[in-house]
N, C-alpha and C positions, 0 to 999 in steps of 0.2 A: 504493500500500500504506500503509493508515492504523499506528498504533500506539494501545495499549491498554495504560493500567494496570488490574492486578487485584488483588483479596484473595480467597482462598481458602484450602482447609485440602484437606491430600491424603488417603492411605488411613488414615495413623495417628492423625488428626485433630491435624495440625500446621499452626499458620496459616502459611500461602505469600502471599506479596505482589510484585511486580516490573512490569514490562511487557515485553509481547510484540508483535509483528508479526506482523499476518495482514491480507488485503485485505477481512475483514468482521467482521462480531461473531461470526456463524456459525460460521467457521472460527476465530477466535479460540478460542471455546470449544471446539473437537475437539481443538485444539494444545494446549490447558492440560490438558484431560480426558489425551489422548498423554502430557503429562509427568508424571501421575500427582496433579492437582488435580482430584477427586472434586466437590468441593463450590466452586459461586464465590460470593463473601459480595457481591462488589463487580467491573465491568467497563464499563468508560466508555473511549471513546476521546481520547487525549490530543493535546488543541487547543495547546499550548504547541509541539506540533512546527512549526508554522509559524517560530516566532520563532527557534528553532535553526537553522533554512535560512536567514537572517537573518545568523546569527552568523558569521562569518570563521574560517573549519574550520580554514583552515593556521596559525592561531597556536597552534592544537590539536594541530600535526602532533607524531606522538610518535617521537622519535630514539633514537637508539642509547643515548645517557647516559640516558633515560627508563626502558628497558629495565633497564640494570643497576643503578640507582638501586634499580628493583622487584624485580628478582633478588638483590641484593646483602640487601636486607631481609627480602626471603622466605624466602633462607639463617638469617640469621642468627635469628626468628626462630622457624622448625620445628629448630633445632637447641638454642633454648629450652627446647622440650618443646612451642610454641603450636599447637594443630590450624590444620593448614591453611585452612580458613574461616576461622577467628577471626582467623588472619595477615593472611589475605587484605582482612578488613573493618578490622582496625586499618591497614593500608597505606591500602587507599582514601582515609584521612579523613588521610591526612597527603599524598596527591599532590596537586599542583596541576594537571595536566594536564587540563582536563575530561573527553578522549576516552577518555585511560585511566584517569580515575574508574570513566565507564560499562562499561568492558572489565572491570573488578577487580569490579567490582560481578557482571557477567552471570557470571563466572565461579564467584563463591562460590557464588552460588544455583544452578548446574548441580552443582557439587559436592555441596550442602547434599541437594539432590535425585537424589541417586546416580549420577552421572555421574563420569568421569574429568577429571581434572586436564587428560592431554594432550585430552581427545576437546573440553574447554572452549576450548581456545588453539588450535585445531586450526579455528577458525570466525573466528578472526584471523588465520590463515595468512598474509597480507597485512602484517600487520605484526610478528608474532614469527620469522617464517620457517620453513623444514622442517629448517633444523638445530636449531634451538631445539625444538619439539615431538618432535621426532625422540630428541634426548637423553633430554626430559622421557618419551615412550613405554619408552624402554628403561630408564629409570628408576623406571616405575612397575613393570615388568614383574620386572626385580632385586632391588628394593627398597631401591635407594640414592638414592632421591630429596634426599636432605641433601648426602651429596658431589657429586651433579650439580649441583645446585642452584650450590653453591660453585667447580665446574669453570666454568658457564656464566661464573658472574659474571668471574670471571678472566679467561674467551676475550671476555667484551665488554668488559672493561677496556682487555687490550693492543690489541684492533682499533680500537677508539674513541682509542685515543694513536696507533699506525701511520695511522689515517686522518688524525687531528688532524695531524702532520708533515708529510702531503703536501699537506694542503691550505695549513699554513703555507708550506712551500716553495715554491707555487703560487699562492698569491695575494698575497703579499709582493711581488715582480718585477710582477705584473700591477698591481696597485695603484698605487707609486710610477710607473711608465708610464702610467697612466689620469691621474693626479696633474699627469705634466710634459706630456701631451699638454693637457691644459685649458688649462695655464698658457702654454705656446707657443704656443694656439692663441687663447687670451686678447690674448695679443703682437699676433700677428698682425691677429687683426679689429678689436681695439681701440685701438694706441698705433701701430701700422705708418701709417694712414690719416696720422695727425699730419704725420708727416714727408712722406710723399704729399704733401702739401698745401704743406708749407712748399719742399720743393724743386720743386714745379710755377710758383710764385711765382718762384723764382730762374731756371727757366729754362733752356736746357742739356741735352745729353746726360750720364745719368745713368752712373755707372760699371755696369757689365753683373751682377756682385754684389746689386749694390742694387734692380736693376732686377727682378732673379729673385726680389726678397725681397718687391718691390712688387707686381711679378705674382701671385705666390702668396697675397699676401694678399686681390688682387682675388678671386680667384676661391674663397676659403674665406668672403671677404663673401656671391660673390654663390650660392655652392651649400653653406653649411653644413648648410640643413634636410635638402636631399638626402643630407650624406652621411652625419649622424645615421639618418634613417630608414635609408639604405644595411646603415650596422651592425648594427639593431634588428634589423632584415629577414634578414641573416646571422645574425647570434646564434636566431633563433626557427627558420630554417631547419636550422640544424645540431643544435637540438633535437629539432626534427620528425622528421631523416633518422635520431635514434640511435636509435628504434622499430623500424627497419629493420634486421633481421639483418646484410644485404651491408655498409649503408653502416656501421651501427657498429664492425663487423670494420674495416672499412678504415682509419675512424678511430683506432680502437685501433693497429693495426699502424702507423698513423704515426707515432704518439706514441712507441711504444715502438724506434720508427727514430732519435726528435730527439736529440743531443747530450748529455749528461747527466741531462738528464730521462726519456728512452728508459728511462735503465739505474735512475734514481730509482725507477720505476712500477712496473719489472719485475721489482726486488729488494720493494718493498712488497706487490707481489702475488703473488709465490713464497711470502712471510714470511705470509699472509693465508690463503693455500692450506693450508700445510703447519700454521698453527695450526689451521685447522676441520678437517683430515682428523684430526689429532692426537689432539682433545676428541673426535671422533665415536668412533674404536676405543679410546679408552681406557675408551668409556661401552658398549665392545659391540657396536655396531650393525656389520655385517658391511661387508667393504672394496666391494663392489659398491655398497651402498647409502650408505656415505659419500664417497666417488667421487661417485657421480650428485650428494646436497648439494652437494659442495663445488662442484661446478660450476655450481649453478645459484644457489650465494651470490656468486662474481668477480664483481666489476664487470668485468673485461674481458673483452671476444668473444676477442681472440686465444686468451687460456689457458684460457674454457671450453672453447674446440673444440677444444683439447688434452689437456682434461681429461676429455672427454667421449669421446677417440678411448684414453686409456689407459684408461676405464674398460671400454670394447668388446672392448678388447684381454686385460685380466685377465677378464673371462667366458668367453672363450676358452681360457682356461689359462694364460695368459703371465704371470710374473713383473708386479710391479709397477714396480719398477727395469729392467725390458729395456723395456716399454711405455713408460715415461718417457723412455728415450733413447731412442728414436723419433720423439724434438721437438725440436728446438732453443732451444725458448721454457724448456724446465726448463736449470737448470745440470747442472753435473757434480757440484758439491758435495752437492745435494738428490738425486740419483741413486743417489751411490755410501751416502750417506747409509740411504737407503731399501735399499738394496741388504745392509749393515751388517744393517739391523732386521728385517730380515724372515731371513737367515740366523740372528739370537740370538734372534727370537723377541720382539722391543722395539722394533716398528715404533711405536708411540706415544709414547714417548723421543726417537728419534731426529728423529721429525718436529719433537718440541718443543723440540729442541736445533735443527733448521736453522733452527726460526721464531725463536728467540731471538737468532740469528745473524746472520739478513737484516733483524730490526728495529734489531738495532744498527748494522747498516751502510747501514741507511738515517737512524737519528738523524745519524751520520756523515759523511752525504753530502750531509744539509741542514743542516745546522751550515757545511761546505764553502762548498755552493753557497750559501748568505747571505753568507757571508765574501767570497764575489767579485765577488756580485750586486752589491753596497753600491757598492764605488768604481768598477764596469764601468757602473751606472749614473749614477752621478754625474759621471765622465768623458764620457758619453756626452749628457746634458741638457746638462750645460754646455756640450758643443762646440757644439749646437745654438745654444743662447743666445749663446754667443760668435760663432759665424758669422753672424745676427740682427744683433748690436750693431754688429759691424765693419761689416759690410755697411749698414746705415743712417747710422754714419757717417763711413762712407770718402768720400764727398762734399764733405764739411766740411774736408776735407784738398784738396778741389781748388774750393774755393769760388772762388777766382776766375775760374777755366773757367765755372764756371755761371752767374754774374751777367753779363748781358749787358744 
């Protein structure tokens, strides 16, 4: 499928200009005629797409901050007075993002040419999400497009700091680990040989300590490649397998089984939940249909399929808060919670009061968990290294044994 710049003017004789995609000229021009370009001035297929397949997309890849960056200025300003197009082309020329240049750009001109806002983002699905157009839908529909506009920005502000927390939590501990492992393992193939060599000179049975220290090192000399590739080989596997409905579930249910990070993941994902069901009913959208979102915004298989089994359940008639305690994955606090809003009539409040709740007791728990991570690691490299050192020179303590 080629791509094609045009110049055109439509019914009102207004000039049109952009590119489209169609797999010929032919069809190009039925597709521009379809969008209401009467007349083409100009339609050449553009050769530069080559060099773009070229380009390294993932530096292009657009993130959650890219998002609210654009939401956050799009609020502020249609709440200006600025037409929405005109927001939309002053944004473009201030993002850096190439790919969401070209997205800001396709979208002004579907507007500029009578289309909706949501039915524009709605062809990025893929990267705005169905909660995000979902709101913008029921916002065109109400006519509160400014305060949604202002809600989103808000619900990708706090998700983007809840994620930002876990990921610090989680890669802090991995990091320093990857850090002592090089350096031990540096030990090892690099300064271990040394001594090898000088007490092979000497001669002697070696203390059994030292011996274990020397062995190990033989064997990290002589299959380090293997166990490199070993990990690669793991790590790309466990990526492959989370494609997989079964294995990702399982994954997930392990994590949220581990020690304090179990309970880390599963308070940040309760708090995660309950902010996008929150933004969904407070913009409208009916509880079946913000249910189905929110489940398919979790990153985790356990609480979609939780999520998914209370949303089955309130179709049927059932409370929201009875369907909820039917899982063990929700608490009792987001329960009785929900159970609160929906008797006053403030299920949106209440939701946004447990998400504020389980964010702070996750800032809470990783502030904690750093607090102990620090010297549980640092007691724990050192012993390593300590047992290393003694062990290489407990020998030297029985030099005269050795020299024979």
């Amino acid at each position: 499928m080629a791509i094609y710049t045009y110049v055109g003017r439509d019914i009102l004789d207004r000039k049109r200009k952009g590119k489209i995609e169609a797999d010929n000229e032919k069809l190009a021009k039925q597709l521009l005629f379809s969008k209401g370009i009467v007349h083409i001035e100009k339609l050449k297929e553009d050769k530069s797409i080559f060099k773009s397949e070229l380009d390294f997309s993932f530096l292009n890849r657009i993130s959650t901050k890219d998002k609210l960056i654009f939401t956050r200025q799009l609020y502020a300003m249609i709440h200006a007075g600025i037409s929405i197009v005109t927001a939309l082309r002053i944004i473009k020329e201030q993002i850096q993002n190439k790919s969401l240049k070209k997205i800001i750009e396709d979208i002004a001109s579907h507007i500029e040419e009578g289309g909706k806002f949501s039915t524009a983002l709605s062809k990025y699905k893929n990267i705005f999400g169905e909660l995000y157009i979902s709101m913008i839908r029921a916002a065109e529909e109400s006519g509160t497009l400014e305060e949604t506009l202002k809600r989103l920005a808000e619900y990708l502000e706090k998700i983007e700091k809840l994620r930002g927390k876990i990921k610090s939590a989680l890669f802090y501990p991995a990091f320093v680990l990857l850090i002592a492992t090089i350096i031990i393992g540096g030990i090892l193939i690099f300064i271990i040989p040394t001594f090898k060599a000088l007490y092979k000179d000497l001669g002697g049975e070696l203390p059994s300590l030292t011996q274990f220290v020397i062995e190990l090192s033989n064997f990290l000399r002589d299959y380090v490649g293997w166990i490199v590739l070993g990990l690669v080989l793991t790590v790309v596997l466990l990526v492959s397998l989370r494609k997989f409905k079964k294995a990702r579930y399982l994954m997930d249910l392990t994590l949220l089984r581990l020690p304090i990070i179990g309970q880390l993941i599963l308070k940040a994902s309760i708090a995660s939940f309950s902010r996008t069901l929150s933004s969904m009913v407070s913009s409208g959208l009916n509880i079946l249909n913000a249910l189905s979102i929110s489940g398919e915004t979790t990153n985790n298989e356990v609480l979609r399929r939780a999520i998914n089994g209370v949303r089955n359940q309130v179709e049927k008639g059932i409370s929201i808060s009875v369907a909820l305690s039917r899982y063990k994955v929700f608490s009792p606090m987001l329960i009785n919670m929900v159970a609160i809003g929906e008797e006053a009539g403030n299920l949106d409040e209440m939701l946004s009061k447990v998400a504020d709740f389980y964010e702070e007791e996750v800032d809470r728990t990783v502030d904690a968990l750093t607090s102990l991570i620090e010297p549980i690691m640092m007691v724990f490299i050192g012993g390593i290294i300590g047992f290393i050192i003694i062990a290489m020179y407990l020998p030297i303590f029985k030099i005269g044994e050795l020299i024979k």
